[in-house]
N, C-alpha and C positions, 0 to 999 in steps of 0.2 A: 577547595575549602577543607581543614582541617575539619580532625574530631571534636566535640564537646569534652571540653576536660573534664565535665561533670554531669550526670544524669539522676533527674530526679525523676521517682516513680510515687504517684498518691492510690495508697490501696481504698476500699471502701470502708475498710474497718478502724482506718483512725490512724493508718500507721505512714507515714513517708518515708522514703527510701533515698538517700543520697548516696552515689557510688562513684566515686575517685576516678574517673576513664584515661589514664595517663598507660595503660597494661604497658609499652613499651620500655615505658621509663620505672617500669615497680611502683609506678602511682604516687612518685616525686614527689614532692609538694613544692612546686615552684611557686612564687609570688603572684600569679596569674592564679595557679588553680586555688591556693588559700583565699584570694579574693574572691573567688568564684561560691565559693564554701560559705564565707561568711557570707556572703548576698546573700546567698540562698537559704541561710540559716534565718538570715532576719526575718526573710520575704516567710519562711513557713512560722517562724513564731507570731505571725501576725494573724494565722487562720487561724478558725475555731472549729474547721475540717480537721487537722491533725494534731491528735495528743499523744505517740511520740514518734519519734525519729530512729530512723537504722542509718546508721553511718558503715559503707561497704566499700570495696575496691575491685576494679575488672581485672582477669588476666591472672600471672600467677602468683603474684603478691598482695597484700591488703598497704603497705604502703613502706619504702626505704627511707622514709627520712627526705629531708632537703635534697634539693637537685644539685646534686656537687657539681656538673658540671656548668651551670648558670650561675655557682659561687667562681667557680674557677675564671670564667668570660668577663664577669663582671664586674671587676675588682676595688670598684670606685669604695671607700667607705659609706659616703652615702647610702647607697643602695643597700647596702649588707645591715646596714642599720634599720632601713628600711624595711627588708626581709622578715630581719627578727620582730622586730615591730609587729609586726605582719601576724608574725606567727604568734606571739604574745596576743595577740586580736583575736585569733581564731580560739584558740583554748578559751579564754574570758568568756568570749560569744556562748561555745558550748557548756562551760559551767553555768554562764545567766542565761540559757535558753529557758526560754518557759517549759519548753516542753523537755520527758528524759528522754536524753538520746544512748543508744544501744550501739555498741561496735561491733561487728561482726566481722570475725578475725580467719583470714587464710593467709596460708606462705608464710611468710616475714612482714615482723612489722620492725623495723629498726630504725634507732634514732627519734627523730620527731614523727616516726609513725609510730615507734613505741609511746612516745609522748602524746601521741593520738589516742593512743588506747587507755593509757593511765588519765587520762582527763574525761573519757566519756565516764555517763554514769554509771552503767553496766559493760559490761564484755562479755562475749561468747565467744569460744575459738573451736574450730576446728582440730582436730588429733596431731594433726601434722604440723601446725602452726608454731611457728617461732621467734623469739624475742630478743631484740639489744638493744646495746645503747654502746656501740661500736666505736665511737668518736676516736677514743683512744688512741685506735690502730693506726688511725691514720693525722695521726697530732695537732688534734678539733677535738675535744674536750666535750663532750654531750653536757654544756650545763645549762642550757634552758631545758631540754627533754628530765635532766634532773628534777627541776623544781615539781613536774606532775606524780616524776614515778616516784620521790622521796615523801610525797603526800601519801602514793599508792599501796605502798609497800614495806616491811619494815626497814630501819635503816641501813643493818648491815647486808639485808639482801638487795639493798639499792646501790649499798657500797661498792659489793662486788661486781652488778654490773656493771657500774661505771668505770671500775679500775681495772676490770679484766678484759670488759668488753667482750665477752662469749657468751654466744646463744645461750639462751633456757629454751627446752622444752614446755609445750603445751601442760604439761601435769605437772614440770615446775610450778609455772606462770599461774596455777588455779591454787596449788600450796602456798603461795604468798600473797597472794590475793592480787593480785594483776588482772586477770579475769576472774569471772564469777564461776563458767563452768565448763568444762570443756565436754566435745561430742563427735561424734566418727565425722570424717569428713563429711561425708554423703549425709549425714545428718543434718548439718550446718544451716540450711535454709528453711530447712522445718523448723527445728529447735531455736532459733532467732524470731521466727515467724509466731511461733507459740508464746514465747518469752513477751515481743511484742502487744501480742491479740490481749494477753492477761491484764500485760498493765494500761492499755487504751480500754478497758471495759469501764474502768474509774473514770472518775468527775475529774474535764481536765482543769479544771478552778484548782481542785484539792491535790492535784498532782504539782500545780506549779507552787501552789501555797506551801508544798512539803518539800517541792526540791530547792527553792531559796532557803527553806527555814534550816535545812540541814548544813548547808555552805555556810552561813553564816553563822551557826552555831557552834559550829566547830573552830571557828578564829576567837570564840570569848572565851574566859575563865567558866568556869564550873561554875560557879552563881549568877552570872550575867548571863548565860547558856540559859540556866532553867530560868531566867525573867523573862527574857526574851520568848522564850519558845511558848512561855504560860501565855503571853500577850496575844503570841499567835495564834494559839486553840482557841481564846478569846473571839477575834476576828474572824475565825472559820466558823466558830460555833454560827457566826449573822449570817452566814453564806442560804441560801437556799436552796444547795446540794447539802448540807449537813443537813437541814431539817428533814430532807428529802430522804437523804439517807439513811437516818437514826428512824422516822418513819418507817419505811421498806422494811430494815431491820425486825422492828417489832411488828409490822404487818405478817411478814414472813413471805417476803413479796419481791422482784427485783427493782432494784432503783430506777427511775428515769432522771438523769441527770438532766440539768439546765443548761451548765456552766457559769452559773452567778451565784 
């Protein structure tokens, strides 16, 4: 019996753990383990045990991209449409995750693992960690991994990687905002861990209220923007973690959240 392409771990503090188990393959992303992803994505936004997610990978990679050799084998259009489909599913999933998910970046992430990283909410990487979007080289056009990192990054440094197709460094990748922060390697499970612990200490009601309100504010005009968002502190304010909250606040006390 094969390995799990996927392992989830539930800490006590709020945090879950999903990690990529393909190590042989660079943590692929064949059609099996992306469905395996989204399952498990639904299945933990369904708790009210975890408010957020680390997205990891085993081995020496954090993730290559699609499994080229399962594009190569399988050549039917179908399926290839499929694939993408697929993959267009898993990013969606982790944008409307309720909960934010964290990437936590080692080795290479290239292609649609760089497109992994540009679609989680946060990133962390490792010093040594490094990034493309390769497609180029080998005359496959990286343009669905386009559509995250052209959201992630400015345009001309998304340009070039698409056109050059050459690694960035780690201290690139945090200069143009690809990740958030980078940290020694041997740091990497702390400092993700810490990153983590901070934002599962909030009300996870007011973390999912803020990570929809920010996706979708950013696709309207500047005036529909602040309607919208106004309506939304609106509906937060009835929550009973706000009241709980702004309490605590002026108590001088810590909050106990609800999640309602």
């Amino acid at each position: 019996m094969g390995q799990e392409p996927l392992i989830q771990r539930v800490d006590a503090d709020g945090v879950t753990t999903l990690t990529l188990n393909r190590p042989d393959q660079r943590n692929a992303l064949s059609l099996a383990l992306m469905g395996e992803l989204i399952d498990h994505l639904h299945k933990v936004g369904a708790t009210r045990d975890t408010h957020v997610v680390v997205l990891a990978g085993n081995g020496p990679a954090f993730s290559a991209g699609h499994d080229l050799r399962e594009l190569r084998m399988k050549t039917d259009p179908g399926f290839r449409k499929e694939l993408f489909d697929r993959c267009a599913e898993l990013m969606l999933t982790i944008v409307h995750h309720r909960q934010p998910v964290i990437a936590k970046v080692h080795g290479v992430a290239t292609a649609a693992g760089c497109q992994l990283v540009a679609t989680c909410d946060l990133a962390v990487a490792g010093a040594s960690a490094r990034f493309a979007t390769p497609g180029v080289n080998i005359g496959l056009f990286c343009s669905t991994p386009m559509v995250a990192l052209s959201r992630a990054v400015p345009a001309k440094q998304a340009m070039e990687m698409l056109l050059t197709g050459e690694m960035i460094d780690a201290g690139t990748a945090v200069a143009v905002g690809l990740v958030n922060r980078v940290v020694p390697d041997d740091s990497l499970d702390a400092a993700v861990g810490a990153l983590a612990a901070t934002i599962a200490e909030k009300s996870p009601l007011v973390l999912s209220i803020g990570k929809e309100a920010f996706h979708r504010q950013r696709e309207l005009p500047l005036a529909e923007a602040y309607a919208y968002t106004a309506e939304v502190m609106v509906r937060n304010l009835e929550a009973a973690d706000a009241g709980e909250g702004i309490a605590a606040f002026l108590d001088k006390r810590p909050p106990t959240w609800q999640g309602s």
